[in-house]
N, C-alpha and C positions, 0 to 999 in steps of 0.2 A: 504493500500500500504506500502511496506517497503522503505525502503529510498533510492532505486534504480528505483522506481516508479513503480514497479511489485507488485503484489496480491502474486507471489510465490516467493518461495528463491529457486537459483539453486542448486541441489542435491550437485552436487559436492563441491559448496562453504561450504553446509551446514556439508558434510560430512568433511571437512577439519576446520571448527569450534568445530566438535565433536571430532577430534583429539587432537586443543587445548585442552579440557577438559580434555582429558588424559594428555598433558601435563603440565597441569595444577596443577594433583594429584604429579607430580616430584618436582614442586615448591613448595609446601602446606610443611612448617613447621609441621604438627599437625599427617602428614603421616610418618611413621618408614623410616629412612634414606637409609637403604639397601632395602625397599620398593618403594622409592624413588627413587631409580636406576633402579629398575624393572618396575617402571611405564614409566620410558625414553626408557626403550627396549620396550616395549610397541606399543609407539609412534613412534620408528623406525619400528617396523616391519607394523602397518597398515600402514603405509607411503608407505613402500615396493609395499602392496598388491592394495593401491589403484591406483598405475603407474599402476601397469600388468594390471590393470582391467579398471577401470575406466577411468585416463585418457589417454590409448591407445586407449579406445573406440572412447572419444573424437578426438584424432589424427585420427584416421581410420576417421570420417569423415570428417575434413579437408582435408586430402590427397585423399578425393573421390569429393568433388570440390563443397561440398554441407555446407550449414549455419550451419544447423540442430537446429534451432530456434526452430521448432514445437516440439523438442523433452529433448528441452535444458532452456525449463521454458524464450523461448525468447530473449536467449543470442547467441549469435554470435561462432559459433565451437572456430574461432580463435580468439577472445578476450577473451576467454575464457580459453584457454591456458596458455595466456600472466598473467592472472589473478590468475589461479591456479600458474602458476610462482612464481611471485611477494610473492602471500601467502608464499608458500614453504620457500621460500630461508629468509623469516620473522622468518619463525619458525623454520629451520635450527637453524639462528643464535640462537633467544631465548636458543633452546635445550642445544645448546653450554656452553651459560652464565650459564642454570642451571646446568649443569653436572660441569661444574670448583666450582661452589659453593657449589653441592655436597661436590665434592673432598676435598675442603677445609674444613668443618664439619668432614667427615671421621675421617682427621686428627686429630679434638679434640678428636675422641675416639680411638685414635692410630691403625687406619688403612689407610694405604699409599701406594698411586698408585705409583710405583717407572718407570720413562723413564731407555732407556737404558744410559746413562749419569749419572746415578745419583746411581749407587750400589755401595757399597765394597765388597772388595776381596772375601770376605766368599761368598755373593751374588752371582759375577763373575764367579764364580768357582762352585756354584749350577747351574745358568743360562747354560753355557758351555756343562755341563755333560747333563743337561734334554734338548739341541736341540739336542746332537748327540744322543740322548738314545731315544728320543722321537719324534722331530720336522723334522731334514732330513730325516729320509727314510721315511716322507709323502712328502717331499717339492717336489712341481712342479716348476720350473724353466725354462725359457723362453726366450733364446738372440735375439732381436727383428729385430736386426740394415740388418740383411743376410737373412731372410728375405722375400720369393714372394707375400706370401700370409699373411696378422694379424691373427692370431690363435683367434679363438671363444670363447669369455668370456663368462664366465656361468653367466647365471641368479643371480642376487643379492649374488654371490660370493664377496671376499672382494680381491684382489687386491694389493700389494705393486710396483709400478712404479718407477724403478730405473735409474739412470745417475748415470754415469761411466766416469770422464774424463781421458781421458790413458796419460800417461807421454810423453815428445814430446818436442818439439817447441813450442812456443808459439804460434806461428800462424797456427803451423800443430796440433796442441790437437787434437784428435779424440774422440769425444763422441760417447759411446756403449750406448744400451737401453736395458732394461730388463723387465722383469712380474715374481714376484713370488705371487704364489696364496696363501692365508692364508690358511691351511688345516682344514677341519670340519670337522676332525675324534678326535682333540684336543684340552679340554677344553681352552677357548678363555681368560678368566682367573686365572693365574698362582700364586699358593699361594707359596712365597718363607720362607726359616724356619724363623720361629717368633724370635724376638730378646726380653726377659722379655716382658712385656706387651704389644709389638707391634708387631703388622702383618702388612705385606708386601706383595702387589702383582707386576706380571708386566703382563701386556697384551703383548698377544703372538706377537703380531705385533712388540710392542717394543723388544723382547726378539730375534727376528726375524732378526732387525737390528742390535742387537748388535753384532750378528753371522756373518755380513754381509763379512767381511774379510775370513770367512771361507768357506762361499757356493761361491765367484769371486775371490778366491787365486791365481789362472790362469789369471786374468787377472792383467797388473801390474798399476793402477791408481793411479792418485796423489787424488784425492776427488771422495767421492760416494756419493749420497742421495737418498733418500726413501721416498715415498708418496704416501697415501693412493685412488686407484681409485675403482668404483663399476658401473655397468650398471643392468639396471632393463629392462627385457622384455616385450613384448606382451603376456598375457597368456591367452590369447583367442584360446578354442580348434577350430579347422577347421576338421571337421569327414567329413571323404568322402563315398561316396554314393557306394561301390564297392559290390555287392551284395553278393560276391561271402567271404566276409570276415563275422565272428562271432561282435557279439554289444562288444564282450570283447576284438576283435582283434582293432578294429576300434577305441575306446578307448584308449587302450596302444598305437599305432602310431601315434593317436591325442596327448598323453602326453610327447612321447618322440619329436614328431616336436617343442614341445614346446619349445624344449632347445634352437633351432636356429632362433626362430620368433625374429620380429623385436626390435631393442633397442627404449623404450620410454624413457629411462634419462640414464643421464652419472651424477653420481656424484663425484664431485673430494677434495684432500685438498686444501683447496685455498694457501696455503704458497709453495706450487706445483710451478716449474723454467717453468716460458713464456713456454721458451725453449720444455721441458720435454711437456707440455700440447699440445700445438702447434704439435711436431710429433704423442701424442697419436688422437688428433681429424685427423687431415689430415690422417691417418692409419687406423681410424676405421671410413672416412666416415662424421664424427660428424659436422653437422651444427650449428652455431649460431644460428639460428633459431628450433633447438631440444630443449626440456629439458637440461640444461646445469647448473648444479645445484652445485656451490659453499660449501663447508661443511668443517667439523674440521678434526683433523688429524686422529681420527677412525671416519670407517664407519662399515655398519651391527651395530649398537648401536642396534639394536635386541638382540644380546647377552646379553645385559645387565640383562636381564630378566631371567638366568643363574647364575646372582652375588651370589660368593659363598657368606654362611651365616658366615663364621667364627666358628659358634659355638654362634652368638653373637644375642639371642632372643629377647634381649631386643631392637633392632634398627628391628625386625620384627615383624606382626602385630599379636597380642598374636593367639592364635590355638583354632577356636572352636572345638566340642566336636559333632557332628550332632547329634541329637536328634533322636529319638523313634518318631512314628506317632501314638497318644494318640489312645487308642482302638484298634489300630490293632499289635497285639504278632506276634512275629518271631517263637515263641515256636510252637505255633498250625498250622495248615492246612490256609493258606490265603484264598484258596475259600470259605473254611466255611464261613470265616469271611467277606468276600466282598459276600458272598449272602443275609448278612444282612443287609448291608448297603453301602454307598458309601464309600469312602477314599482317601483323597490327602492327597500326596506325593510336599513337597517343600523343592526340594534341593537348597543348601548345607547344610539349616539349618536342613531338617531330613536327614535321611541314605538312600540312593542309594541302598541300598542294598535289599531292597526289591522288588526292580524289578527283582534284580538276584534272589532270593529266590518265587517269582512269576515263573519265569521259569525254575526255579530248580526242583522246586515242580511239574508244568507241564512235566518235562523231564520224572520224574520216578514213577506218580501218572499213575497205572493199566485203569484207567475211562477216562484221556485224549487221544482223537482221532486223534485231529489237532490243527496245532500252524500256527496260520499265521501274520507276522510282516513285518514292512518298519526299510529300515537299511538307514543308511543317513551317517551320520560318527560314524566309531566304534573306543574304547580304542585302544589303541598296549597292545596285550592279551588278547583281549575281554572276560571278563566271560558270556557277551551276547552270544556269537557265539560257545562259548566253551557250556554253556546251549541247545544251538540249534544245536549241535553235537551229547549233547548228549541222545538230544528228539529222533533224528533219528534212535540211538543204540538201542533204548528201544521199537522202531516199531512205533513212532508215525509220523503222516501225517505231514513235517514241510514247508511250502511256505515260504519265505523271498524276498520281495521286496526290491533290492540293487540299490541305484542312484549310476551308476559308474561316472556321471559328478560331481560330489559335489566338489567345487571349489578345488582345494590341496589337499583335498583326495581322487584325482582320482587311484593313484600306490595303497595306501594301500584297498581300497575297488574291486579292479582287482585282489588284492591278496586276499580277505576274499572271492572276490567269486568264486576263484576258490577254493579254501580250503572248501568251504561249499560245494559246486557242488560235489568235490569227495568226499564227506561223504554222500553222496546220497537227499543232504535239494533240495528243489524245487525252483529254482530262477526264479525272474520276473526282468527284466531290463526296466522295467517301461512303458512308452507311449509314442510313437513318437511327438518327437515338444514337450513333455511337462518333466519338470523335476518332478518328486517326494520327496516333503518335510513336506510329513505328518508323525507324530510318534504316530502308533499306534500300536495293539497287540489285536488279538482275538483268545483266546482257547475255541475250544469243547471238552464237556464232558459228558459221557453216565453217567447219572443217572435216576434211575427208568423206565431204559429202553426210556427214551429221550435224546435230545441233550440240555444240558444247557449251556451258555454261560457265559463266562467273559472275560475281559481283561481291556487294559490299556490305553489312549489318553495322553498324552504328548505336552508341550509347546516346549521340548527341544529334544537332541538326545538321543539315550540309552547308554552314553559313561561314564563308569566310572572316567573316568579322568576330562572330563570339570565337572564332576555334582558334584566337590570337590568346583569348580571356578563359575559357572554361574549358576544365580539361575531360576528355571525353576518350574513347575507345572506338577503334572503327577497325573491324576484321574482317580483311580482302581474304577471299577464297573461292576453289574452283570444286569444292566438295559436290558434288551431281545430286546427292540425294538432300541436303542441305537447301540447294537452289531448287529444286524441284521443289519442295515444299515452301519458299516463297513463291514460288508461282502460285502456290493454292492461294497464297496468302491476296494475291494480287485477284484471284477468279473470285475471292469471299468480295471484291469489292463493288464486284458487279452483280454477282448471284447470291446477294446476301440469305437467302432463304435453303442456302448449302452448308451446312455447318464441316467442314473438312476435318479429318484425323492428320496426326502427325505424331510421327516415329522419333521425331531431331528436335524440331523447335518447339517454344515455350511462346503460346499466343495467348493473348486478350484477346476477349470477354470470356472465351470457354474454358481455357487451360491451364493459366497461368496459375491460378488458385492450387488448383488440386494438383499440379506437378508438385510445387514449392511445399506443399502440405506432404506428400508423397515422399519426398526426401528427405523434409524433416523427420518423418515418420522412421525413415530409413536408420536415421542418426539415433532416434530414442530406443530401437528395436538394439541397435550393436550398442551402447551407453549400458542398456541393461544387464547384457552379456558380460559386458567387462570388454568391451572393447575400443577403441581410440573414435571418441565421438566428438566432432566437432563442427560448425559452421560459425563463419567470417562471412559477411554481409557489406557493401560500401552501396548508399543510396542518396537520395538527396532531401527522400520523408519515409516517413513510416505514422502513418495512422490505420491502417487496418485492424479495426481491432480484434477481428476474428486470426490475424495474424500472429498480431498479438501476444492471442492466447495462445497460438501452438509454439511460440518460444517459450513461453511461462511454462505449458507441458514439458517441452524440451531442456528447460534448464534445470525439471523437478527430476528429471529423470536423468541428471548428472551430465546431458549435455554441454560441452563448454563452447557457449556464443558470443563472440567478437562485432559490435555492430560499430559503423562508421556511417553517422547520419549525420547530414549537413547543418537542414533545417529541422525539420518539425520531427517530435519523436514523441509519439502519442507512449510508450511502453517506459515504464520503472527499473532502471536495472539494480540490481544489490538489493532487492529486499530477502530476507528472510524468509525462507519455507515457499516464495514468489518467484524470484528473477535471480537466486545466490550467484549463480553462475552465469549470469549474462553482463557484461562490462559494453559500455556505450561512450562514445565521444566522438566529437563533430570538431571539424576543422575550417577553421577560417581564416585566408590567409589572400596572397599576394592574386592568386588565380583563383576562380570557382570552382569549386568542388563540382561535379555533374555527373561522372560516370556510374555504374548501377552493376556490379560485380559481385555474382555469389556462389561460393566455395564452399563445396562440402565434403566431408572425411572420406566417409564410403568406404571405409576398412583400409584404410593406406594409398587408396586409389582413388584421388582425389578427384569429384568430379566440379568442373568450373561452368558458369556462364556467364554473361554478358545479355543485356537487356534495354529497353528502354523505358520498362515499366520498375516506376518505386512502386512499396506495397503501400498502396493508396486505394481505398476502394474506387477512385475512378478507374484508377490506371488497371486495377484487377477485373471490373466490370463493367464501367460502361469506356472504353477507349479499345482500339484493336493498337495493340501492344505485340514486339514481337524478343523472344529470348533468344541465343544463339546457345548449343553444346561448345566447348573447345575442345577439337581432337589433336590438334595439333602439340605434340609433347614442350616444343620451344617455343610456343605460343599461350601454353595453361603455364607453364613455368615462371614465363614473364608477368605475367598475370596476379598469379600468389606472391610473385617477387614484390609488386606496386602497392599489393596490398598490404604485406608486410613493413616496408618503409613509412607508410600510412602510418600504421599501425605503433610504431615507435615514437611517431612524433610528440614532444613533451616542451614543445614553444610555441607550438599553436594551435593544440588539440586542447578543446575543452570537454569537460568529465559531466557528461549526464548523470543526472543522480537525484534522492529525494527529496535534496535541497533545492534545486532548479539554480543556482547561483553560478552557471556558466564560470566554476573554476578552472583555472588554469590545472591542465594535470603534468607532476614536475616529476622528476624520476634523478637518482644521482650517478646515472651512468650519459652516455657522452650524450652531447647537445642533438636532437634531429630536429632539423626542420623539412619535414615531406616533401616540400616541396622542393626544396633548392635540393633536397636526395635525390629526389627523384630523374630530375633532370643528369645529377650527375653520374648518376644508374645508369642512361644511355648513353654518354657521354663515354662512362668505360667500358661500357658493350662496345660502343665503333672499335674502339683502339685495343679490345681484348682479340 
């Protein structure tokens, strides 16, 4: 039991401890200080994403008049709210204190966040020129006070809330009200010219106000103030059922209703006049009883994550160099060379790029027939889609399964598929009721007059951009009966009314459950015997809670389980008579943790996979998920190698446990940091 007297931790708590974590990396001395600023935008922006999602879900069922215990790990909808609250407005402040102590370090390496209060002339006078040259013909502007209707605040837009007292009588003062929007068409920080060794910025908000004489010239006021407001929406699409529209139409109108779904937080600056808050709640509606969330004088601290570098590498975290994948050349033919054996791909630490050059190769090799892949989220420029453009050109057969619900990049995958559509690629818009978050890739190709197969399974997306940042697994192979059963995986997306068997992989919605239960079972059957029982798990959630339980069975039964969980970890480890034997810790560090790797004893014969499903009851039942076996001996070797290194880490692994206090876990044997191991694990494979 953990200390609230539950067997589970609730998601959402658990996901707002995993935030800490990130917040955590902004405090941490030992992280690069302009890196440190990127880890607070960070922190703001999941903050953002988990109001739209998560807890609106939560409000949707308070305001439907239901507990939602059964589905809320036992907690009450609305003490649950009050609770994520309380959190919040904790770690607001926190965020607060660390960004002013940022700030304050900055300044030993002479870079200085300058208010509008605090320039000289030279300053004034650059400031001045870059709002009319750059900042007013974006400003939107807004006189409140005349007024029928409150104008619609966009989605986690940032806001400045103005008072205006106009000159008068004392007792006739008339207060105006205003909204000027921060513009996101302009860098949010403003590098002002350097004076010898010191740089100088000012955030566009302060740069903003200091203009403010200039955008209410027209009006004649004795005092103006300025204060930062934000609202965060419902981002729950609502597709309607109208038969008569396309899955792409239905989509885009689900995305644009988005803008005006309901508000689940108002966050404000607390140093904000009674006055001034008082008419913006009574105007937009806002209850005491909503998310009302107190915060410092900026918001969107997302931005932060944007913090220009200066030029200054030494406050950033030095630049690896991604590696070559030992045995397989760029120079030659990949299929040659994945018909002879297996191959992963783990980015960041190798090159990405060979997935482009995998289907580069396919685009303009004469013997390829067909390219069939799942798109999930792509780059901006995809050289994925740009490849799969230009298989088309070249005559070959190309199908692409595109999830157009993928959370936020619902616009940009509306837009790759129609761009793929009119270059003639074959789209599948996936399975009703189920989303598509498998990453795979199967090419045929005529040799000897047959059809030979290869392709790719993936822990992560095919996006060049995140596979610089989140480390993932991607296993190139030419295995036949492997590929053959993604083919099934590909005919489920057409003939959903065919439920397929499979001998190899490990699929969502049908299978994925009852394998993973299966080999658990496996482990508790040899533990009883007296024989070496264990499973090592790396995911990026774990709330399953029927999951859950069969580690809880597993650990009673002297199983010994290793879990490496990013985010959310609905499961207890270290209780008594409960979880003795299951030890849990999440790592957060320079790269995102992403990949989904699990290993089990099997009597000495270890068996490995790779996946793209955490044990999330989406991802186990409503998502088509796909697991891969490793047969490959230098391939599963490398595998439990990665995991292991993980696994040691004692400077950036925090300790799940009944306290929830995301401690540091310290060990007095040599320093690991996973990460930077990791890298150096392949680094002495080249040269072994």
């Amino acid at each position: 039991m953990n200390k609230t007297g539950n067997q589970y931790v609730n998601r959402e708590i658990s996901w707002l401890w995993f935030n800490e974590r990130v917040l955590q990396e902004s405090a941490d001395k030992n992280v690069p200080l302009i890196e440190r600023l990127r880890f607070l935008g960070i922190f703001s922006n999941n903050l953002d994403e988990f109001f739209k999602v998560r807890y609106a879900t939560v409000k949707r069922i308070v305001e439907a008049g239901k507990t939602g215990k059964s589905v809320l790990g036992g907690e009450k909808a609305k003490d649950l709210l009050e609770e994520i609250t309380k959190i919040v407005i904790k770690q607001q402040a926190d965020s607060i204190t660390i960004l002013r102590n940022i700030e304050k370090e900055l300044e030993t390496q002479n870079i200085f966040l300058l208010r509008e209060t605090e320039l000289n002339e030279n300053q004034k006078e650059f400031v001045k020129n870059y709002f009319i040259q750059n900042v007013s013909p974006q400003l939107m502007t807004i006189i409140l006070n005349d007024l029928t209707e409150f104008p619609m605040l966009k989605d986690t837009a940032a806001y400045l809330a103005i008072k205006m007292v106009i000159r008068g009588e004392e007792e006739e003062k008339e207060k105006r009200y205003a909204l000027i929007e921060i513009p996101k068409g302009i860098d949010r920080f403003v590098v002002l010219p350097k004076e010898g060794e010191k740089n100088f910025i000012i955030i566009l908000d302060d740069l903003i106000r200091y203009c403010l004489d200039s955008i209410f010239t027209m009006f004649e006021y004795e005092s103006i103030s300025a204060h930062m407001i934000k609202i965060t929406r419902d981002a729950e699409l609502d597709i309607d059922n109208d038969l008569s529209k396309s899955f792409i139409e239905k989509i885009s109108s689900s995305v644009e209703s988005r803008k005006i779904s309901d508000p689940v937080r108002f966050v404000y600056d607390k140093s904000i006049g009674r006055d001034t808050l008082l008419f913006l709640k009574e105007k937009m509606n806002i209850e005491d009883t909503d998310s009302v969330i107190p915060g410092g004088r900026y918001h969107n601290r997302r931005d932060y994550m944007g913090f220009p570098s200066l030029g200054r590498e030494d406050l950033l975290y030095d630049k690896i160099t991604p590696l070559p994948v030992k045995g397989l050349s760029m120079e030659g033919s990949l299929f040659e060379q994945i018909s002879e054996k297996d191959y992963l791909q783990y980015t960041p630490y190798h090159k990405f790029s060979y997935v482009i050059k995998f289907l580069r190769e396919a685009a303009l090799d004469p013997k390829v027939r067909s390219i069939k892949i799942t798109v999930y989220r792509l780059a901006n420029n995809s050289q994925v889609a740009a490849s799969l453009i230009n298989a088309v050109k070249n005559g070959k057969q190309v199908t692409v399964q595109i999830e157009l619900q993928a959370r936020f990049d619902e616009q940009a995958n509306i837009e790759y598929a129609e761009q793929l559509q009119a270059e003639g690629v074959k789209l599948i818009f996936g399975v009703p009721g189920l989303k598509v978050h498998s990453k795979i890739c199967v090419i045929e190709r005529e040799e000897n007059e047959e059809i030979k197969r290869y392709g790719f399974i993936s822990t992560g997306n095919f996006n060049e951009s995140t596979a610089r940042i989140y480390t993932d697994y991607t296993l190139f192979t030419a295995h036949e009966a492997i590929l053959k059963e993604l083919n099934k995986v590909f005919a489920f997306f057409e003939t959903t009314y065919k439920i397929n068997k499979y001998k190899h992989l490990v699929v969502s919605p049908h299978y994925t459950k009852s394998t993973f239960q299966k080999l658990i079972d496996n482990e508790i059957a040899n533990a009883i015997v007296g024989k070496e029982a264990y499973i090592k798990i790396k995911m990026n959630s774990f709330t399953s809670y029927k999951m859950v339980d069969k580690l809880y069975e597993a650990s009673r039964a002297g199983v010994k389980i290793q879990l490496i969980i990013r985010g959310i970890c609905c499961l207890v480890p270290g209780v008594k008579g409960m979880s003795d034997n299951i030890e849990a810790i999440s790592i957060v560090d320079k790269f995102l943790e992403h990949p989904r790797i699990f290993i089990f004893a099997n009597e000495d014969n270890p068996k490995v996979y790779i996946s793209s499903a955490d044990w999330m009851t989406r991802n186990l039942d409503y998502r088509v998920e796909v697991g891969c076996p490793i047969y490959d001996k230098d391939v599963k070797q490398e595998l439990i190698d990665t995991f292991e290194i993980s696994w040691k880490d004692n400077l950036k692994a925090r300790i799940f446990s009944e306290e929830q206090d995301n401690a540091y876990r310290k060990s007095d044997g040599p320093k690991v940091r996973s990460q930077f191991a990791t890298y150096d694990y392949y680094l002495n494979k080249l040269n072994s």
